[in-house]
Structures are given as C-alpha cells and as structure tokens.
DSSP file (Angstrom, degrees, kcal/mol; ACC not computed):
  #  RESIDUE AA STRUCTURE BP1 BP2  ACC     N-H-->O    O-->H-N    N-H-->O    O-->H-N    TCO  KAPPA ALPHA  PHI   PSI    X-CA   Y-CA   Z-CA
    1    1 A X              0   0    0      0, 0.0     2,-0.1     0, 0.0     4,-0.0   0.000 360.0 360.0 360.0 139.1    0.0    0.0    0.0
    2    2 A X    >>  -     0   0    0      1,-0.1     4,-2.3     2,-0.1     3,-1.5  -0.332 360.0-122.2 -62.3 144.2    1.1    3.5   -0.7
    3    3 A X  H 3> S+     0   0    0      1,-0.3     4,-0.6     2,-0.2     5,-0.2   0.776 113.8  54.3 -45.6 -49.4    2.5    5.7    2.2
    4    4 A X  H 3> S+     0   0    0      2,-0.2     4,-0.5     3,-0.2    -1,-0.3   0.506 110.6  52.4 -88.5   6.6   -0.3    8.6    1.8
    5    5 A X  H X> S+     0   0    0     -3,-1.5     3,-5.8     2,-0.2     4,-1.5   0.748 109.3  46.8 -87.2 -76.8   -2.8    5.6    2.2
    6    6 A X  H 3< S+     0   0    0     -4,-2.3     4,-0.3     1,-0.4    -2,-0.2   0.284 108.0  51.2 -46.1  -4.8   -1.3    4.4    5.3
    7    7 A X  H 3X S+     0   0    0     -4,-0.6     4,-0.6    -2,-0.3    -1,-0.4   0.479 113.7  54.8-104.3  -7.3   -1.1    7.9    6.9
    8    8 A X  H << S+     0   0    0     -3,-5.8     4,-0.3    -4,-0.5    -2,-0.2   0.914 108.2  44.0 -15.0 -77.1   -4.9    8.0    5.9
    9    9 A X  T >X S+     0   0    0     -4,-1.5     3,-0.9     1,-0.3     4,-0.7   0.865 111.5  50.6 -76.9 -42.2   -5.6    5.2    7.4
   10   10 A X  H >> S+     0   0    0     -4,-0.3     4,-1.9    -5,-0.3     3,-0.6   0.915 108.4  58.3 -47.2 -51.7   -3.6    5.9   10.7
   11   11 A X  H 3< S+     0   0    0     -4,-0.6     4,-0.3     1,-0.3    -2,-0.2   0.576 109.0  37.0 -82.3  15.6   -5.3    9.2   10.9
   12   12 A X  H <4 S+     0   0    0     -3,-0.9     4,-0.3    -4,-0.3    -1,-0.3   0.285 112.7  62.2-132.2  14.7   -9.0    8.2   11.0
   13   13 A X  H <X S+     0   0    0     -4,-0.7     4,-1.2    -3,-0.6    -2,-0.2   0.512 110.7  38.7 -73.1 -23.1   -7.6    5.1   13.1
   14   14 A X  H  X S+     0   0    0     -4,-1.9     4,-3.0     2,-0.2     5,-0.3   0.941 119.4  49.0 -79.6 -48.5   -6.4    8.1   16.0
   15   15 A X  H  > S+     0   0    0     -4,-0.3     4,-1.4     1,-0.3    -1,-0.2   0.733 109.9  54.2 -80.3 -15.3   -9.8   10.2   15.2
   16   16 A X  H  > S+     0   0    0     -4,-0.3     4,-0.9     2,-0.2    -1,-0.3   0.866 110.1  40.6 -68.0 -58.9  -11.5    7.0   15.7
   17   17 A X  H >X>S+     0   0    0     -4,-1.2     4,-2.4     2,-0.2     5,-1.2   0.974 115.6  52.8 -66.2 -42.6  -10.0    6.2   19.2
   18   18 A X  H 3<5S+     0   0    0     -4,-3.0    -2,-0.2     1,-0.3    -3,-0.2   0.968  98.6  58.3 -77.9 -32.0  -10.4    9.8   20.4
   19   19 A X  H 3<5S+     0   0    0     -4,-1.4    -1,-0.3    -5,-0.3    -2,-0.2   0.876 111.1  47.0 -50.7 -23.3  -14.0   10.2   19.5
   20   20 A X  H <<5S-     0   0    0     -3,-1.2    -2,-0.2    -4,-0.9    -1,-0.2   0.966 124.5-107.7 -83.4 -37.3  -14.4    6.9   22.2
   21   21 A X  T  <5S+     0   0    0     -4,-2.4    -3,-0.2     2,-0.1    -2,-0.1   0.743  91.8 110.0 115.0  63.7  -12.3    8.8   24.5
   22   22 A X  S   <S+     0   0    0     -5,-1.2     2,-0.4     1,-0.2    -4,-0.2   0.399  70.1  40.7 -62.6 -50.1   -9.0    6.4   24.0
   23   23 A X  S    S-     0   0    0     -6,-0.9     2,-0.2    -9,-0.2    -1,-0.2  -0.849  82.6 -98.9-142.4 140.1   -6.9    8.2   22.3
   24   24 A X        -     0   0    0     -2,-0.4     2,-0.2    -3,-0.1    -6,-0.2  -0.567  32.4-123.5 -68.4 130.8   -5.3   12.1   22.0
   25   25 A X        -     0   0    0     -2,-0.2     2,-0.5    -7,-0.1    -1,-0.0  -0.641  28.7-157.1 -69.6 133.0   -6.4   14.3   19.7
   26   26 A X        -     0   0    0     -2,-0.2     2,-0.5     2,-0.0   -11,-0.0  -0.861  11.4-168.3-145.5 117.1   -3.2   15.6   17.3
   27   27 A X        -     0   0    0     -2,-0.5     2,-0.4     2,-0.0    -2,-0.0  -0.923  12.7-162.3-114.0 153.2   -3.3   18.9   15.4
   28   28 A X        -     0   0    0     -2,-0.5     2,-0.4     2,-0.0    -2,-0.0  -0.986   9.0-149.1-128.3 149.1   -1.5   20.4   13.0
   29   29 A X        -     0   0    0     -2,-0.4     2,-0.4     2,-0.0    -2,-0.0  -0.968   6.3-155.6-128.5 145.2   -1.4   24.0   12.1
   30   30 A X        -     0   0    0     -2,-0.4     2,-0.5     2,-0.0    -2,-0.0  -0.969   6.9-157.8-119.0 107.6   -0.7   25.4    8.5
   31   31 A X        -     0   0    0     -2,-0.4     2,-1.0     1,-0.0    -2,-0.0  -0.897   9.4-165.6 -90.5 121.4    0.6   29.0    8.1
   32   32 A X        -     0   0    0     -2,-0.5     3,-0.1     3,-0.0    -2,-0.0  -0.726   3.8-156.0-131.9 121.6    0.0   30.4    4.8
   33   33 A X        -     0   0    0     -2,-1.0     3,-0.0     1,-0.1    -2,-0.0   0.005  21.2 -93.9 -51.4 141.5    1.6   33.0    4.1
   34   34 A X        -     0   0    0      1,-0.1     2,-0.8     3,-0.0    -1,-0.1  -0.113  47.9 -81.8 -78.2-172.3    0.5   35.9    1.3
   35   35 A X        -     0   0    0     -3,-0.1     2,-0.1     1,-0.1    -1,-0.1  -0.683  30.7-137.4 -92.8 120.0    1.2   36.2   -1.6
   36   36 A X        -     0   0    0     -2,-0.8     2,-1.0    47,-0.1    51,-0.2  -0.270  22.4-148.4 -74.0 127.6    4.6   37.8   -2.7
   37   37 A X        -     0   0    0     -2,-0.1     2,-0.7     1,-0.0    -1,-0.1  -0.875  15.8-142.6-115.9 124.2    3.7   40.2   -5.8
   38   38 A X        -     0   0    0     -2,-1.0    40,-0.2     1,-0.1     5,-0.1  -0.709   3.4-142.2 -76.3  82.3    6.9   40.4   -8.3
   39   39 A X        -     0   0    0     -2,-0.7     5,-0.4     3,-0.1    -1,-0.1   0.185  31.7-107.0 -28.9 160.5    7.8   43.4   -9.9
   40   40 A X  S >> S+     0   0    0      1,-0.2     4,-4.3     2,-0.2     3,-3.4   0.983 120.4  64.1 -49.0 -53.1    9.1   42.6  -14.1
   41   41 A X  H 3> S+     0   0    0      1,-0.4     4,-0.9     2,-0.3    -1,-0.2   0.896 108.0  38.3 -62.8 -51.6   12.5   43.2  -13.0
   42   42 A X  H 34 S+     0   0    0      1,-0.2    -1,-0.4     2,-0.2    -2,-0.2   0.043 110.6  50.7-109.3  41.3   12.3   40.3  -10.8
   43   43 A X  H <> S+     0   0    0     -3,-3.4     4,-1.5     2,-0.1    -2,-0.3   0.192 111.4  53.3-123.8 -20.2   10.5   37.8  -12.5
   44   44 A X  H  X S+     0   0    0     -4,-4.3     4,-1.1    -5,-0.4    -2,-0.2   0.784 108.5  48.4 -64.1 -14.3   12.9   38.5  -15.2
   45   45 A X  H >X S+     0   0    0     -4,-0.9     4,-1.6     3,-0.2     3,-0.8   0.938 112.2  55.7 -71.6 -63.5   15.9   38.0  -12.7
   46   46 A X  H 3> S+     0   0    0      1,-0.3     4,-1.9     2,-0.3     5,-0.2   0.872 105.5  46.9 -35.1 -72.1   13.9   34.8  -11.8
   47   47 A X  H 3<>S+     0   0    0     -4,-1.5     5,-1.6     1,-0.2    -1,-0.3   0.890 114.0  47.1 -27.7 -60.1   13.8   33.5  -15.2
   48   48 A X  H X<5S+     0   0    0     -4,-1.1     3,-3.5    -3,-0.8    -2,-0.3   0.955 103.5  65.4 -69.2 -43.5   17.7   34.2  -15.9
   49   49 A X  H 3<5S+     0   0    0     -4,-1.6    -1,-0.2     1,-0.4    -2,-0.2   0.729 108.1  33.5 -54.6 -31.8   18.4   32.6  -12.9
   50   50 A X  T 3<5S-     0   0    0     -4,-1.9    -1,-0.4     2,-0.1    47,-0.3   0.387 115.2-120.8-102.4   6.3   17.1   29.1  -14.0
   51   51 A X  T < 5 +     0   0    0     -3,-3.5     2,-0.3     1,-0.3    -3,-0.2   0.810  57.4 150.7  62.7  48.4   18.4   30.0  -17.4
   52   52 A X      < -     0   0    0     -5,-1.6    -1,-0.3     1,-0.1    -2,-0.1  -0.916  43.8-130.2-101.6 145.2   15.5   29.9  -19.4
   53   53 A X     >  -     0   0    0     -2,-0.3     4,-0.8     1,-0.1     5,-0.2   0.005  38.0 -98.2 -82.4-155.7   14.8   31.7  -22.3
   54   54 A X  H  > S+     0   0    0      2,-0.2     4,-1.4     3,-0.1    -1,-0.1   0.918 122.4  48.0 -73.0 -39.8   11.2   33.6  -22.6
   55   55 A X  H  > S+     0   0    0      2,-0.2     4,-2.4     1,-0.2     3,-0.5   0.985 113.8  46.0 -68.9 -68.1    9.6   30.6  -24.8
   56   56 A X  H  >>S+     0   0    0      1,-0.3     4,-4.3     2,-0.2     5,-0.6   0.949 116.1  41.9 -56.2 -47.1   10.8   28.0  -22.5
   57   57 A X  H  X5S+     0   0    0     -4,-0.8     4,-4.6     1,-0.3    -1,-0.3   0.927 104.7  61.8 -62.0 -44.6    9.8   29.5  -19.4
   58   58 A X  H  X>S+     0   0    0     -4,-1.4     5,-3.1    -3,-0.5     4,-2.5   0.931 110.5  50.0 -50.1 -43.6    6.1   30.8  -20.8
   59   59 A X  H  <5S+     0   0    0     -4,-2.4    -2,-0.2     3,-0.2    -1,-0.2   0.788 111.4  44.7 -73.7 -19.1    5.8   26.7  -21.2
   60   60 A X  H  <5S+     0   0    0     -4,-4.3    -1,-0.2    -5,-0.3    -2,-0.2   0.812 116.9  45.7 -70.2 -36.2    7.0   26.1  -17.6
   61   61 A X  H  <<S-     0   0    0     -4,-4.6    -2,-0.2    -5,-0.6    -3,-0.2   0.965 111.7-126.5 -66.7 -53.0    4.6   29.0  -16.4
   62   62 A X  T  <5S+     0   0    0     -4,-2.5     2,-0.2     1,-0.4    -3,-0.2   0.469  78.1 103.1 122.4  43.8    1.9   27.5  -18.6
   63   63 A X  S   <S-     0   0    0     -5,-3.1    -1,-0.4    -6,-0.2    -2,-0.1  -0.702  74.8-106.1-130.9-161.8    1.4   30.8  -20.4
   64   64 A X     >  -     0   0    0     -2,-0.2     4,-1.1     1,-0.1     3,-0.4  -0.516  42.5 -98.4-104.7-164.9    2.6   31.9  -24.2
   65   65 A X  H  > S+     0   0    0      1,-0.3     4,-0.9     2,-0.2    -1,-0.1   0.684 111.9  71.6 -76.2 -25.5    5.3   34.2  -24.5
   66   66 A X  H  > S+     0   0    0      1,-0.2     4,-2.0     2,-0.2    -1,-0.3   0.798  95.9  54.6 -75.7 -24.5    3.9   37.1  -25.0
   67   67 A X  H  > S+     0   0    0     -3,-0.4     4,-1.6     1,-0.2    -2,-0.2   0.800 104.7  53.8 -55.7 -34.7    2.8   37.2  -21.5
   68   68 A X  H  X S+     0   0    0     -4,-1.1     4,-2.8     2,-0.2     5,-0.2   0.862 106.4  51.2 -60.6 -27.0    6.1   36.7  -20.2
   69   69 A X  H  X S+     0   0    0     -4,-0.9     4,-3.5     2,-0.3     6,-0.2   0.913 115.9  43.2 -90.0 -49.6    7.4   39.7  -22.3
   70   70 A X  H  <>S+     0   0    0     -4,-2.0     5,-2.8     1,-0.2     6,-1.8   0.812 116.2  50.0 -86.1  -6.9    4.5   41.9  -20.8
   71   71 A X  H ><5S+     0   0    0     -4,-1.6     3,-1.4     4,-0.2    -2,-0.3   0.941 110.4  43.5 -31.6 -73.8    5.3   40.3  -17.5
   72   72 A X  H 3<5S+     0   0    0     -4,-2.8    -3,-0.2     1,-0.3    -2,-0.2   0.768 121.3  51.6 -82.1 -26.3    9.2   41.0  -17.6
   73   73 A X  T 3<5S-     0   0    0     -4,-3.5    -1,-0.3    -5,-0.2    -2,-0.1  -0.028 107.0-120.9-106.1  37.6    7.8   44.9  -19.0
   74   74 A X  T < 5S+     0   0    0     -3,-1.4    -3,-0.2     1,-0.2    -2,-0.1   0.503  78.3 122.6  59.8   5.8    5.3   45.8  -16.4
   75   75 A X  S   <S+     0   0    0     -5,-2.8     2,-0.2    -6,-0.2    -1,-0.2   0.797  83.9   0.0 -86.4 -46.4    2.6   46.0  -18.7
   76   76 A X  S    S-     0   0    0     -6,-1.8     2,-0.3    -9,-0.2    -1,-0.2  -0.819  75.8-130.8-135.9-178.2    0.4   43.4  -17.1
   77   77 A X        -     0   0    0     -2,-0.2    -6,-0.1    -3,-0.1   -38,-0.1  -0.899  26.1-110.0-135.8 136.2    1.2   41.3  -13.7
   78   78 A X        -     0   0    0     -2,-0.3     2,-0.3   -40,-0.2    -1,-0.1  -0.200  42.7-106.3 -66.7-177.3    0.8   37.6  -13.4
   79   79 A X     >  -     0   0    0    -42,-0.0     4,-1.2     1,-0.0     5,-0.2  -0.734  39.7 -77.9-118.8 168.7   -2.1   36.4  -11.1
   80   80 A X  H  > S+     0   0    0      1,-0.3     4,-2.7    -2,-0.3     5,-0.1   0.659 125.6  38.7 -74.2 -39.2   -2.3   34.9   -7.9
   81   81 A X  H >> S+     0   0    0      2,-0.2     4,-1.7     1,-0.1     3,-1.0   0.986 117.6  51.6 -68.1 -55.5   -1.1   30.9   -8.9
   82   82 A X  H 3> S+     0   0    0      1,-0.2     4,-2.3     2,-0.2    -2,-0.2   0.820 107.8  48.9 -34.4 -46.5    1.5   32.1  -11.4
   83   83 A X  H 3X S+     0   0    0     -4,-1.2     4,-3.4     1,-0.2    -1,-0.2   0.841 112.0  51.0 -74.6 -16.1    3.0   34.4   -8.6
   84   84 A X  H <X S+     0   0    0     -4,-2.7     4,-2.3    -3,-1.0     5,-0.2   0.913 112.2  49.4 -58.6 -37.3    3.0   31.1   -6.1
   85   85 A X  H  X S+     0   0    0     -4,-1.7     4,-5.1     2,-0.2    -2,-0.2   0.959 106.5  52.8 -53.5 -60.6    4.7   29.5   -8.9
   86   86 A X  H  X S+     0   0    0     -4,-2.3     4,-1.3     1,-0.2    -2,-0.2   0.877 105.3  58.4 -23.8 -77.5    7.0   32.3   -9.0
   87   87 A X  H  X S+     0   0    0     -4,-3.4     4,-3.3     2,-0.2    -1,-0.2   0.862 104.5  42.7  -2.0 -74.0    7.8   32.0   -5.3
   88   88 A X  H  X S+     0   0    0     -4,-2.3     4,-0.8     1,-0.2    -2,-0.2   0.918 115.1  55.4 -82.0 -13.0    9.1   28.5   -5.0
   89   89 A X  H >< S+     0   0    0     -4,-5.1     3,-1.0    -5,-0.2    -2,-0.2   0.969 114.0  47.5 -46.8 -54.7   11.2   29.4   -8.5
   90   90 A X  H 3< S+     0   0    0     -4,-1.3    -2,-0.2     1,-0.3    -1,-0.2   0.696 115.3  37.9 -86.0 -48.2   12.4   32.2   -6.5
   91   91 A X  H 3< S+     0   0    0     -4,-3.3    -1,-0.3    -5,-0.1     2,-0.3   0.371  98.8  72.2 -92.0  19.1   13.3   30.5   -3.3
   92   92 A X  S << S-     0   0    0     -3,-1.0     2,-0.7    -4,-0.8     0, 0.0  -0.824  89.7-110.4-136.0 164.5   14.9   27.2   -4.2
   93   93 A X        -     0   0    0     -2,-0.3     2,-0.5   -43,-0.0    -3,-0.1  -0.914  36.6-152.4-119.2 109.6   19.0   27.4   -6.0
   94   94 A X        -     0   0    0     -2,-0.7   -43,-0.1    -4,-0.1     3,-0.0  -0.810   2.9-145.8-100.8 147.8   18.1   26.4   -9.3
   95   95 A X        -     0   0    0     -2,-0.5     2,-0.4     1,-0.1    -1,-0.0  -0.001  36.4 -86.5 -81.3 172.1   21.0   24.8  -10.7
   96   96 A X        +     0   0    0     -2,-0.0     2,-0.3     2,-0.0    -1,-0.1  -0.905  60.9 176.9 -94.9 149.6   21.6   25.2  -14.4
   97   97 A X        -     0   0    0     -2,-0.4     2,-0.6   -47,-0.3    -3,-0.0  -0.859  34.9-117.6-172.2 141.3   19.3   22.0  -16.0
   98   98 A X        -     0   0    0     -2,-0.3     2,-0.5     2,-0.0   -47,-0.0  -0.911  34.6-137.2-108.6 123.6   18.9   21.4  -19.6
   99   99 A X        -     0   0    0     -2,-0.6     2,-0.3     2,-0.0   -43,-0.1  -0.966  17.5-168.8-113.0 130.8   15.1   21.9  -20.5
  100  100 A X        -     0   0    0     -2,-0.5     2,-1.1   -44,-0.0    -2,-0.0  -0.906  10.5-154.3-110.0  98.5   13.2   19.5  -22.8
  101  101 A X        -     0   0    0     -2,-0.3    -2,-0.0     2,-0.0   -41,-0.0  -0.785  14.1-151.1-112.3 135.2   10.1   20.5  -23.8
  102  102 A X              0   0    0     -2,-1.1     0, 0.0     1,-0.1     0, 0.0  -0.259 360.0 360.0 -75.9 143.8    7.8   17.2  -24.7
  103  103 A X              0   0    0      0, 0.0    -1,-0.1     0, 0.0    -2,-0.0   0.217 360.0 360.0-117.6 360.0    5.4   17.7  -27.0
C-alpha cells in the first residue's frame, strides 16, 4: 500500500479512538503566508536565474510568450497561482538544467 494511504488510514484510526475517549487528539497548524507580488524586474531575474529563455519558461509557467514579455515589461502582472509558482522558482537554488520541452 502506498505511504499517503497508510497515513490515511492511521489518521482516521487516531480520530477514531479519540471520539471513544481512547486516544489524543493531534493537530497540526498550516501557516500560509501571502502572496509575494513580483515586480518585471524580478521575475525577469527569476527567469535568468534558471536560465531559461522567454519561450521555454512561458511553457513552464503554462502561459505563451507574449505574456512573459508583458510580465518582464510591467505591462500586465501575473495572477495569484503564477505568482505562487514564481515563489518557489524564487526561493529554491536552481541549478543550471537542460530543459526539454515534450510535445
């Protein structure tokens, strides 16, 4: 059995004992943070930083190219998934990686 079954299945085995009064109840708490809004300037640093060109990157983003271009010139602003996307590009040390895109 897969691992996300089996922490499934553990966690309605706990909620199951504490509803009889067995077992402790276990929380977890999830901070989520807003949303960081990118100037051009720095979603065009973002881009060279993973050393993609505008094409490749529009296909990573899932948008065409010309949105990157009016992205990286301030013309319009991505929206609220793109800039999450943006984010973890931003925080993680991307390496230089030869990108393939499958058709």
């Amino acid at each position: 059995m897969s691992m996300m079954f089996e922490e499934l299945k553990q966690g309605l085995e706990e909620a199951i004992s504490f509803e009889r009064g067995s077992g402790k109840a276990r929380t977890k708490t999830y901070m989520i943070l807003p949303i960081k809004e990118y100037t051009g300037k720095e979603i065009r640093e973002i881009r060279m930083k993973a050393g993609m060109t505008q094409r490749v990157f529009a296909y990573y983003m899932g948008v065409s190219h010309k949105t990157v271009e009016a992205w990286e010139h301030g013309t319009t602003h991505p929206a609220g998934p793109a800039f999450r996307l943006l984010e973890l590009l931003d925080s993680k040390e991307i390496s230089s990686t030869e990108y393939v895109i499958a058709k």
